[in-house]
Every structure is written in C-alpha cells, then in structure tokens.
C-alpha positions as CSV (number, residue, x, y, z in Angstrom):
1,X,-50.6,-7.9,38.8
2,X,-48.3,-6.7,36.2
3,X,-45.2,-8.9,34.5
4,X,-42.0,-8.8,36.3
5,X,-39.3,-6.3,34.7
6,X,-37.1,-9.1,33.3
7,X,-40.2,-10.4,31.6
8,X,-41.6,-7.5,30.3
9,X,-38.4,-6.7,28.8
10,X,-38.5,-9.9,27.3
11,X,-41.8,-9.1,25.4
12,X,-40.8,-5.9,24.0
13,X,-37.6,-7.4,22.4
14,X,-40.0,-10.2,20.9
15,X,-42.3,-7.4,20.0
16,X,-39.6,-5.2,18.2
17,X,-37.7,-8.5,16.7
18,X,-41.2,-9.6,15.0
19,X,-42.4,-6.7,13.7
20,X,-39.3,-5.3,12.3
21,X,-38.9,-2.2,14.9
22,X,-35.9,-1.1,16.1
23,X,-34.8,0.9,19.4
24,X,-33.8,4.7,19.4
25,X,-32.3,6.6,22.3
26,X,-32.5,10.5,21.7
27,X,-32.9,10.1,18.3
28,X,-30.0,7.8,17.8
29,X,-30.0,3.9,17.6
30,X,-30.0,1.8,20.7
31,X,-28.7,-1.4,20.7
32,X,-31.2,-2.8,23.6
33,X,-30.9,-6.0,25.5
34,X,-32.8,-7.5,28.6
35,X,-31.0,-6.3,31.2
36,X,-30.4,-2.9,29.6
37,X,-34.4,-1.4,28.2
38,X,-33.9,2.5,29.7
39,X,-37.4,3.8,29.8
40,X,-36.8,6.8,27.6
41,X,-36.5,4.0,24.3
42,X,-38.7,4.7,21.4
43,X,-39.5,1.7,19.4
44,X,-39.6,3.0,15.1
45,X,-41.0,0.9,12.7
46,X,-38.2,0.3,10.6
47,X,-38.4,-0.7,6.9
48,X,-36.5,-3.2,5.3
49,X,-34.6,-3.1,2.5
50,X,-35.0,-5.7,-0.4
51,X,-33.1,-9.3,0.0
52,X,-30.9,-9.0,-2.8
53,X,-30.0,-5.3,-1.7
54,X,-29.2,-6.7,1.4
55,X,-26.8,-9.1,0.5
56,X,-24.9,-6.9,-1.2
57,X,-24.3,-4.3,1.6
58,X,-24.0,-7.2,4.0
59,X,-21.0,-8.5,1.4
60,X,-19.4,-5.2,0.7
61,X,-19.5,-4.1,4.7
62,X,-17.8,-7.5,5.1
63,X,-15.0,-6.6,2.5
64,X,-14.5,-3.4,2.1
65,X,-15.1,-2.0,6.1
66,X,-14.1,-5.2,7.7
67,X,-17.5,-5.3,9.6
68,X,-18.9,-8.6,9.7
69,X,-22.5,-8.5,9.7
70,X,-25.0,-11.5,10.2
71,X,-26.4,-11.9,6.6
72,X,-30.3,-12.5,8.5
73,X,-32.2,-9.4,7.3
74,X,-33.8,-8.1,10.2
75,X,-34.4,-4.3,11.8
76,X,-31.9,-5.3,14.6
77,X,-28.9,-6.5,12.2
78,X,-29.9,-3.5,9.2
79,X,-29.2,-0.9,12.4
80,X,-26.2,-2.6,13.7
81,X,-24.8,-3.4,9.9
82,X,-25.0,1.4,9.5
83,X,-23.7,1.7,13.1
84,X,-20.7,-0.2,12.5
85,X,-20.0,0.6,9.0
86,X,-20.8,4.2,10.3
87,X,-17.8,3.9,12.7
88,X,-15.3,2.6,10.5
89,X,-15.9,5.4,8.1
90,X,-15.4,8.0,10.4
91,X,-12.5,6.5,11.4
92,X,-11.4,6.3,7.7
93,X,-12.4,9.2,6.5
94,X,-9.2,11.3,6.7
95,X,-6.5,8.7,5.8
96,X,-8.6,8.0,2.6
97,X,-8.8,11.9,1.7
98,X,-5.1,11.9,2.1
99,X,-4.3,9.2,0.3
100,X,-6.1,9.8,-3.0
101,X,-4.5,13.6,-2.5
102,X,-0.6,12.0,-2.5
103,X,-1.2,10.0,-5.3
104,X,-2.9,12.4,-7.2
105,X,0.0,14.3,-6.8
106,X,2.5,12.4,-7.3
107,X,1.3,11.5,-10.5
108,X,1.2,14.7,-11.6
109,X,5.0,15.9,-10.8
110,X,5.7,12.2,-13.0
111,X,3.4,13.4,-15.6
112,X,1.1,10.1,-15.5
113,X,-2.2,10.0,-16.6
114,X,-3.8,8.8,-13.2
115,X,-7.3,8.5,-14.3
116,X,-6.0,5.5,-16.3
117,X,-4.4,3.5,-13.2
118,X,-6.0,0.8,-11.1
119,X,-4.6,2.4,-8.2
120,X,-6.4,5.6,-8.6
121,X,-9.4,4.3,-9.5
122,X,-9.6,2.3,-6.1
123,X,-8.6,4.8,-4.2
124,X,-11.0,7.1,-6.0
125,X,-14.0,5.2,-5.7
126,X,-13.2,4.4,-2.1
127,X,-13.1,7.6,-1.1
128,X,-16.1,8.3,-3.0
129,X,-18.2,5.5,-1.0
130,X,-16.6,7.3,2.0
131,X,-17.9,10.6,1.3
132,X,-21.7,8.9,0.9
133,X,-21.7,6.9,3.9
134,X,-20.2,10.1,6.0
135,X,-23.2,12.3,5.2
136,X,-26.2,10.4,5.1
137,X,-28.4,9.0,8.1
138,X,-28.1,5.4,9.1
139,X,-31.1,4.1,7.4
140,X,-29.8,4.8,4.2
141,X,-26.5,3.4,5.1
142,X,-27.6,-0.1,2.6
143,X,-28.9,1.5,0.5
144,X,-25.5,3.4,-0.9
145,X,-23.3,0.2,0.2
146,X,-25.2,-1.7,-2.4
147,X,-25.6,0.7,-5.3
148,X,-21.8,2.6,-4.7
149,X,-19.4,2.4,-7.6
150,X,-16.7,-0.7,-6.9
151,X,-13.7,0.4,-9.2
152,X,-11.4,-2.6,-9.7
153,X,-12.6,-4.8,-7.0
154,X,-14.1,-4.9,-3.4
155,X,-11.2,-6.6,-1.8
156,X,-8.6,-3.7,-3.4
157,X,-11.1,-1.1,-1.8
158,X,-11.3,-2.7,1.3
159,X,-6.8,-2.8,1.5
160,X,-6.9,1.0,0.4
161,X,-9.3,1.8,3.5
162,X,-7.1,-0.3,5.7
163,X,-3.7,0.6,4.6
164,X,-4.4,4.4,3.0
165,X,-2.7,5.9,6.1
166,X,0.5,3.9,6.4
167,X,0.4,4.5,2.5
168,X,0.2,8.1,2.3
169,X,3.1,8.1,5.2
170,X,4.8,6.4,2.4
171,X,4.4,8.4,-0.2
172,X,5.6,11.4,1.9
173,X,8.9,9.3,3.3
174,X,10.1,9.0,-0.1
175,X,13.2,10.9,-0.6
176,X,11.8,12.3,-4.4
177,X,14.3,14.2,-4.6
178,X,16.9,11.2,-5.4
179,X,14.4,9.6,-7.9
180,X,14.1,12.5,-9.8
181,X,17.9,12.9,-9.9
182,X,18.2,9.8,-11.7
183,X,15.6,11.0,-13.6
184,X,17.7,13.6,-15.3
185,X,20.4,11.4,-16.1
186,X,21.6,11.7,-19.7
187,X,24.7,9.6,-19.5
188,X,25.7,5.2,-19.8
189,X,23.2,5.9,-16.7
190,X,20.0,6.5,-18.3
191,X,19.4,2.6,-19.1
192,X,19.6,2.0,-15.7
193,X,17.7,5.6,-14.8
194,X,14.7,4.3,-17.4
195,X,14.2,0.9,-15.0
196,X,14.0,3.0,-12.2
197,X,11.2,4.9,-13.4
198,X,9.7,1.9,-14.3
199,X,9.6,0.3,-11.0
200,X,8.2,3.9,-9.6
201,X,5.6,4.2,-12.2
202,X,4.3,0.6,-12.1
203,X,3.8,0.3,-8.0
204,X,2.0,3.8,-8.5
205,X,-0.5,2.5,-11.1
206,X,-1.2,-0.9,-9.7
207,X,-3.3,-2.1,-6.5
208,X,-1.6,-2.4,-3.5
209,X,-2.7,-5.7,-3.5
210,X,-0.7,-6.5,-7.2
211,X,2.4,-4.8,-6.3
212,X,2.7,-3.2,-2.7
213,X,3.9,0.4,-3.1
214,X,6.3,0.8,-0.1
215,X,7.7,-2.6,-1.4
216,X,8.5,-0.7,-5.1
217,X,9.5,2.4,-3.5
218,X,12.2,1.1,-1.4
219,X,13.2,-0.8,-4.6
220,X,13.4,2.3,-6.7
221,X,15.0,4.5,-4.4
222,X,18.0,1.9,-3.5
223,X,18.6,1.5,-6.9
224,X,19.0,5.2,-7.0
225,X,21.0,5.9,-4.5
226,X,23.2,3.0,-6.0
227,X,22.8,4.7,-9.1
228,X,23.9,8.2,-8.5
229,X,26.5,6.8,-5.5
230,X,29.0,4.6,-7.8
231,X,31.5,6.5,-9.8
232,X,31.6,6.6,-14.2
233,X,34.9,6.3,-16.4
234,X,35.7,9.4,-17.6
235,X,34.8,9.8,-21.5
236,X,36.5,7.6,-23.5
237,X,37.8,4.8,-21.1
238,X,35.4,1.4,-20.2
239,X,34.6,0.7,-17.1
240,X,35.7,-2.3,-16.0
241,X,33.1,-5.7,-16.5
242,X,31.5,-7.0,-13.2
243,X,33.3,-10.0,-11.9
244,X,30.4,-12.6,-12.4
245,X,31.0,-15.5,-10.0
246,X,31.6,-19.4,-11.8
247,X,28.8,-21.6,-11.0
248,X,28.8,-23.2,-7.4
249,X,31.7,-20.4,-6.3
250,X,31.0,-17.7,-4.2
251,X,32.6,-14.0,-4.6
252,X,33.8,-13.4,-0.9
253,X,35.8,-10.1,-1.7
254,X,37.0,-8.1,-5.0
255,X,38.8,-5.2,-6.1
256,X,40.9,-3.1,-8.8
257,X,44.2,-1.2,-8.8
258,X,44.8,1.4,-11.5
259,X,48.0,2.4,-13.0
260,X,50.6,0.0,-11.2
261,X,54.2,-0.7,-12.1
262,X,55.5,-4.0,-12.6
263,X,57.3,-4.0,-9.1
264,X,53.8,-3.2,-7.5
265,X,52.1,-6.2,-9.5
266,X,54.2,-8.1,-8.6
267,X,53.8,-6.9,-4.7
268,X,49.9,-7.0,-5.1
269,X,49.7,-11.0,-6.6
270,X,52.5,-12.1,-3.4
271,X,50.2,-10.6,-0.5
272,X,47.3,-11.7,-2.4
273,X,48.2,-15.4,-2.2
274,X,49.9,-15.1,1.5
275,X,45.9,-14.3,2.4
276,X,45.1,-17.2,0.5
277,X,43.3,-20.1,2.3
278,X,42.5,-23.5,1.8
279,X,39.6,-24.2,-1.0
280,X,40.1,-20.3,-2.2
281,X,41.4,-19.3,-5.8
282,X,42.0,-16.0,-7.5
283,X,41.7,-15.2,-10.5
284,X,42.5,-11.8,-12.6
285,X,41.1,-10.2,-15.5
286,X,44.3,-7.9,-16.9
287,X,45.0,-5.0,-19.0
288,X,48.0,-3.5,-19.6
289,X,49.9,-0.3,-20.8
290,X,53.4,-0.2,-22.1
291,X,54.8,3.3,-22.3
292,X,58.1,5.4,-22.4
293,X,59.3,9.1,-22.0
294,X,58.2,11.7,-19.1
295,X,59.1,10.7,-15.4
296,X,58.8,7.2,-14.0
297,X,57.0,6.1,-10.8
C-alpha cells in the first residue's frame, strides 16, 4: 500500500531540499509546496554557486532590487533569489533606459562632461546590470549580481532603480527654456545667472541620494523666474538696496515711490503713520533731487 498524497509530497520536497534540486514547470521554475506538487513537475539538479558569490548577490538583490532574499544557500532560495530579481528588472527596465537617456541629454545641451559625474555613472552602471539580468536565464542570475560593475555605491543604484521614473518625469517637467534664459544673461544679472547654473549643474552631477534633483531643480528654476521677472534700473541709475530687517523685527510690508513732490511726501509719510499700529515703526531710507526750469508737477 502506497504513502498517502500529503505524505508523499512531503518526501519529494525533502528529497529536492537535500539534494539541492529544484522544481520546473514547462521549462520554467515552480515554486512547489505540499499542498500544491502538479504531476507534470520535473525535479533539475541544480548547482550551487560558491558561498562567497552568494553573499554578494544575496546583498546586492537586497540593495539594489529591494528583494530580500534568505541569505541560506540552497537550490530553493538561489531559484526564488533570479525569480524575484527577474521581476523587478522587468519591471525596471524601461524607467532606467529613460533615465540614463535624459540625463545624457541634458548634459549635453549644458555642455558637461557626464562621464565624469556620480550621477551618470550610477545611472550607467545600473542600467548596465539591468541589461545583463534582462537577457540571461535564471540560473545565471547570481552569477552577474555578484560580478556586475557597482559605480559609486550599491545603495545609490538601488534609489536610481526606484526613483529613475519619477526622475526622468522630472527632467522632462523642467521648464529649460527659463534656465537657459538666465543663461544668456550678460547684464548686473549674470552673478546671480552664474548661481543658478550652479545649482543646475551640481543636482545633475551628484547622486540623488547627495542632493535630490527635483529638489535642485525647483530651486533653480524659481530663482529664474525671480531672476528674469524683477525689473533693472536703466543704465546709469542704482537700484535701490534691499531693506534688510533689524535683528528681532520683522518686515511686514515695503515699498518705493519715484519722482514725488514735496506736497506728495509729505501726503505719503501722513497716511503712512494713520495705518500705523501699536509696536510698529517706519523707517525711510531717502534720496533726493532738487531741480528748476521746464514745467512743474
């Protein structure tokens, strides 16, 4: 009299645990468990890659892919460490190509060496590891996790694989075109114009982890748009110094008249204090012309 099913199922999973097989299913891998042993299984004889090999993929699955393997090498964990990390790259795969395709871009049109940035080197070599994993079979899956170039570090890769599509959505909802306005900027501008480019060019080059792009972006661009949106003196005449509020005060509102007459000074300072409440003071910074001949105001 034969086992009963439950028990012979039992056996075989002993049986393929100890002896390092694993289960297949029409050529694929099959995660099998007692209740669920289809009789069409084939049971491989699965060989197992060296310790330290292991350890490796099993850390770089871990941070890089965000699968979280059991670091126990056995045929049952090596199969279900590929599957997962199988998954995530298809998943992956598109935002990372992408990605590395904006920024290689975008470092062209600012005429920046991109080879030479920790941001393009991650997303470079993450891509690469991408591209490896996509195309070969599942055994072989720890064997290119643990000999794949890591450019930078495993924990920047593993941010550029989870964040390269709201980053590349980034990089496309940047309004350029303002930035490289201020770009072109050859007037008392271009000090502020140079920062600018600064902030740009530095959230480009380093990892997202270091300086967050859409963080350096939104800086950049408001500055811009601050930039290009405030009026100059025309040649020859100063623009006028920034209030700069006195320690412990707070600035609650400001302006400037130009070219008053005496009578409307005077008008100006009188409404001025009747708005004037308790524990508020004004003050003025003044400058005056004195003139004579052509028509009066």
């Amino acid at each position: 009299m034969g086992l009963p099913r439950d028990a012979e199922n039992m056996v075989i999973l002993l049986f393929a645990e100890q002896t390092d097989r694993s289960f297949f299913l029409h050529s694929a891998p099959f995660d099998a468990t007692l209740t669920n042993l289809p009789d069409r299984l084939e049971l491989r004889e699965q060989q197992l890659p060296q310790p330290a090999q292991w350890d490796i993929a099993v850390e770089r699955a871990g941070h890089i892919f965000g699968v979280a393997a059991s670091p126990l090498l056995k045929a049952s964990n090596v199969i279900a460490l590929a599957t997962d990390v199988k998954q995530r790259v298809a998943s992956a795969r598109h935002a990372c190509q992408t990605y590395r395709q904006r920024l290689q871009d975008r470092f062209g049109k600012l005429g920046i060496d991109a080879a030479n940035t920790n941001r393009m080197q991650t997303a470079i070599a993450t891509l690469a590891m991408i591209e490896r994993l996509y195309d070969v079979e599942p055994a072989e899956v720890v064997d290119v996790l643990a000999t794949a170039h890591v450019a930078t570090s495993e924990s920047a890769m593993g941010e550029c694989l989870s964040k390269a599509e709201k980053l590349a959505e980034r990089l496309d909802a940047t309004a350029w075109e303002i930035l490289e306005a201020t770009a072109r900027l050859t007037d008392e501008r271009k000090t502020t114009a140079d920062e600018i480019r600064t902030i740009i060019c530095q959230g480009l080059a380093s990892d997202e982890h270091v300086i967050p792009l859409a963080a350096a972006l939104q800086e950049a661009q408001a500055k811009a748009v601050r930039l290009l949106t405030t009026s100059t003196p025309p040649p020859g005449q100063q623009a006028a110094p920034k209030p700069v509020p006195r320690p412990g005060r707070t600035i609650l509102r400001q302006g400037a008249e130009q070219h008053l007459t005496l009578h409307a000074v005077q008008d100006l300072i009188a409404r001025l204090e009747h708005e004037l409440q308790a524990g508020q003071e004004i003050h003025f910074t003044l400058s005056w012309i004195i003139e004579e001949g052509g028509p009066t105001q």
